[in-house]
N, C-alpha and C positions, 0 to 999 in steps of 0.2 A: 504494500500500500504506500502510495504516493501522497506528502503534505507541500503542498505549496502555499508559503503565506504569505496572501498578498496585501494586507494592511497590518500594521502592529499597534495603530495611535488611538488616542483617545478623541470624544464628539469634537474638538480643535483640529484634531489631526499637528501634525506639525511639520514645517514651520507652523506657527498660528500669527495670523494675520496679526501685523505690524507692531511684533514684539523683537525686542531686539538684542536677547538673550544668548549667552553664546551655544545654544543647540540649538537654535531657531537661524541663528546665521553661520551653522558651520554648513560647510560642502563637502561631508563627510557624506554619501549617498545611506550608511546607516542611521544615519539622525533623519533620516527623514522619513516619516509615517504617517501611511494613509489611515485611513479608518478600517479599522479591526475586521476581518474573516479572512476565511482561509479555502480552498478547496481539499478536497479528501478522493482519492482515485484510483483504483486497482485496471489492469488492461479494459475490463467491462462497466464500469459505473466508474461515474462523474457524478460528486456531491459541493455542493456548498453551502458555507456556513456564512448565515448573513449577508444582506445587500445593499451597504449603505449608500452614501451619497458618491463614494469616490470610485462605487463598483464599475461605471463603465471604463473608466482611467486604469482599472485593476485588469481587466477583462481586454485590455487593448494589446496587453502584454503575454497573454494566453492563446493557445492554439483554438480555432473558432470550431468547436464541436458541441456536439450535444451534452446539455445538463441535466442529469436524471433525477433529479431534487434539491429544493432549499432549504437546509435547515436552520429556524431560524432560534435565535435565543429568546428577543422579547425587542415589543416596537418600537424601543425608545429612535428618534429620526436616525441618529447616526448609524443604527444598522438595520433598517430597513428604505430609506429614506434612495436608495436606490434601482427598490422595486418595480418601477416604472419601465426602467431601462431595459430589461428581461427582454422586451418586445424582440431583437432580435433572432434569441435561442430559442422563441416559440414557433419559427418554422419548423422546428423538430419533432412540435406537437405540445397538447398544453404543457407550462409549467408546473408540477405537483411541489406547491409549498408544505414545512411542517412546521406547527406551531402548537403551542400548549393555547386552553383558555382562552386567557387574558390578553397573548399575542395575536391569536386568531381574530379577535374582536377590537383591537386595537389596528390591526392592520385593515377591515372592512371598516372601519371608519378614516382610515388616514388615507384609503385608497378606493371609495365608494364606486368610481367610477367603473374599476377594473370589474365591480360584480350586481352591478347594477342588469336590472330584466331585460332593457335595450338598450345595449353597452355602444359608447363610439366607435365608431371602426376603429381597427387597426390596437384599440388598446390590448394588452399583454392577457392571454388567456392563461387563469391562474386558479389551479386547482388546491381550495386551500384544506386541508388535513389537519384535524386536532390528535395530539400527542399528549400521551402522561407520561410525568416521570417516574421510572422504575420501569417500564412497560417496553422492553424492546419490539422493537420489527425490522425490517429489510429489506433495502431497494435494490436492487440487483445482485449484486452478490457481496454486497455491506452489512453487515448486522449492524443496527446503532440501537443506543442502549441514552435515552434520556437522564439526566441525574438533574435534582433541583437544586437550587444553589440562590441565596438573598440579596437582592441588591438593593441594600437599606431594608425597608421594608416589601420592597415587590418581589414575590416569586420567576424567577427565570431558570432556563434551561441551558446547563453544559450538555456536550454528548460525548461518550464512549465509542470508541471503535476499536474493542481487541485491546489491544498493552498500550494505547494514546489517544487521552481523553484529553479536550479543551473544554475550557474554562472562562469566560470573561465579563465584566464586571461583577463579581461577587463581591462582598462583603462578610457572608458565614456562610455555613451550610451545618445541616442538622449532621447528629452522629449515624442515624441512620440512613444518609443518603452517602456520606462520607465511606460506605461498608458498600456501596455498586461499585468504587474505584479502588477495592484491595487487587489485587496485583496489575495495574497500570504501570508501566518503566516509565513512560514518555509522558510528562504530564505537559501542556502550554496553560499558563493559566495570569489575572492580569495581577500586574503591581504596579500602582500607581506613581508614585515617587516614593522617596526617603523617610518623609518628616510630615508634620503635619499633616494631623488622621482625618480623613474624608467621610462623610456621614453615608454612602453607599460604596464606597469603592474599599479596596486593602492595602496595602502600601507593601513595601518589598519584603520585610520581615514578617509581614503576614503572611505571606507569598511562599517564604521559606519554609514557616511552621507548618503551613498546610502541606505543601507537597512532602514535607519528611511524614507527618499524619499520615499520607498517603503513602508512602513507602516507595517512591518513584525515584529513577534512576536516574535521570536526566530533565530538567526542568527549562523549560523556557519561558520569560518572562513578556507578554503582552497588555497591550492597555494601557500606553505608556505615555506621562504627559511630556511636556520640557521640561519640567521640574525635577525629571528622574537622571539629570544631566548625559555627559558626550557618551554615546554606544562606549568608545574603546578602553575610556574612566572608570564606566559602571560595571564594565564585565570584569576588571582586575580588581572590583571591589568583592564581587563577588564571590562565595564560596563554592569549592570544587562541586561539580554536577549541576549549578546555576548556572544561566546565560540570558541574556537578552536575546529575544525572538529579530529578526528585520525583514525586511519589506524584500521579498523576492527569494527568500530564503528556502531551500527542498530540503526535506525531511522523506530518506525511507525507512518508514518500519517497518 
């Protein structure tokens, strides 16, 4: 299985407009992140996770084939705020989205039009699918296995695939959702910066605790603001089996 990831940044992305910080103005091409998802890909299935605003920019850089599902986390804009843009890969046939709830209802209102009874032409045909966590299924030859995880107060969805689960804007997660990801190696999950604790997001030493909780091998860190400073800084800050996720990055597990 194939991880390509092509955003690592938080709803700013960065640089973030007209800040003039030194990750915002290096031209270091790993300080610079789009908005957070990833695809997930064996020879027969094409998955992706999330589709924010900067998806079509993400998708410019990918080989143009078919996508055999969206998994999404939850509707906050930044990752689904891209939804629109699908239109393309719907020659393929409709789009099958997955969503928990709250996402599914969140995204027929942010996107009325796509499911409306006499839809405009041409809009993106999208077939959208409620998902529970705990409750696996399988699109092509992918098993995904939903896990619930807190951002602040709103429930959202990481997903599992086999030994590498991602993860992104959490805050907590219950001990019994923490017990779907016992033997995961690979974990990608988000850290927001250093210092100064965020009322929905974790910061890196939460970031650390959790993934040793999970007993993973190798951790990549997304979700990342400028504040979490320069890529080459923060990964010699970090301890052995941590690293900073970046933007164009392949992962085989």
């Amino acid at each position: 299985m194939t991880i390509t990831i092509l955003g690592t940044g938080t709803s700013c992305g960065v640089p973030v407009v007209g800040c003039q910080c030194d990750v915002c103005q290096s031209t270091h091409p790993k300080d610079k992140r789009l908005r957070c998802s990833i695809l997930v890909e064996t020879e027969q299935t094409r998955l992706l996770i999330d589709a924010g605003p900067d998806f079509r920019q993400q998708m410019l850089t990918q080989p143009f084939r078919r996508i055999d599902g969206i998994l999404v986390t939850h509707s906050h804009y930044d990752h689904v705020g891209g939804m629109d843009d699908i239109r393309p890969y719907c020659q393929f046939g409709k789009m099958e989205v997955y969503a928990d709830a709250i996402a599914r209802q969140g995204m027929l209102e942010m996107l009325p039009y796509c499911f409306a009874e006499n839809r405009y032409p041409g809009v993106p045909q999208i077939g959208l699918n409620e998902i529970r966590a705990g409750e696996a299924f399988t699109i092509g030859d992918i098993e995904v296995l939903p896990v619930q995880v807190m951002h602040g107060k709103l429930p959202i969805l990481g997903y599992r695939f086999g030994t590498f689960a991602y993860i992104t804007d959490m805050k907590s997660i219950d001990p019994e959702q923490v017990k779907l990801l016992r033997g995961v190696e690979t974990l990608m999950v988000n850290a927001l910066r250093f210092d100064r604790p965020h009322h929905s997001h974790q910061l890196v030493d939460d970031a650390i605790a959790f993934a040793r909780q999970v007993g993973a091998r190798r951790t990549l860190l997304t979700h990342m603001c400028h504040d979490i400073g320069l890529h080459d800084e923060v990964n010699r800050r970090l301890p052995s089996g941590f690293e900073l996720a970046f933007d164009g990055q392949v992962l085989e597990i």
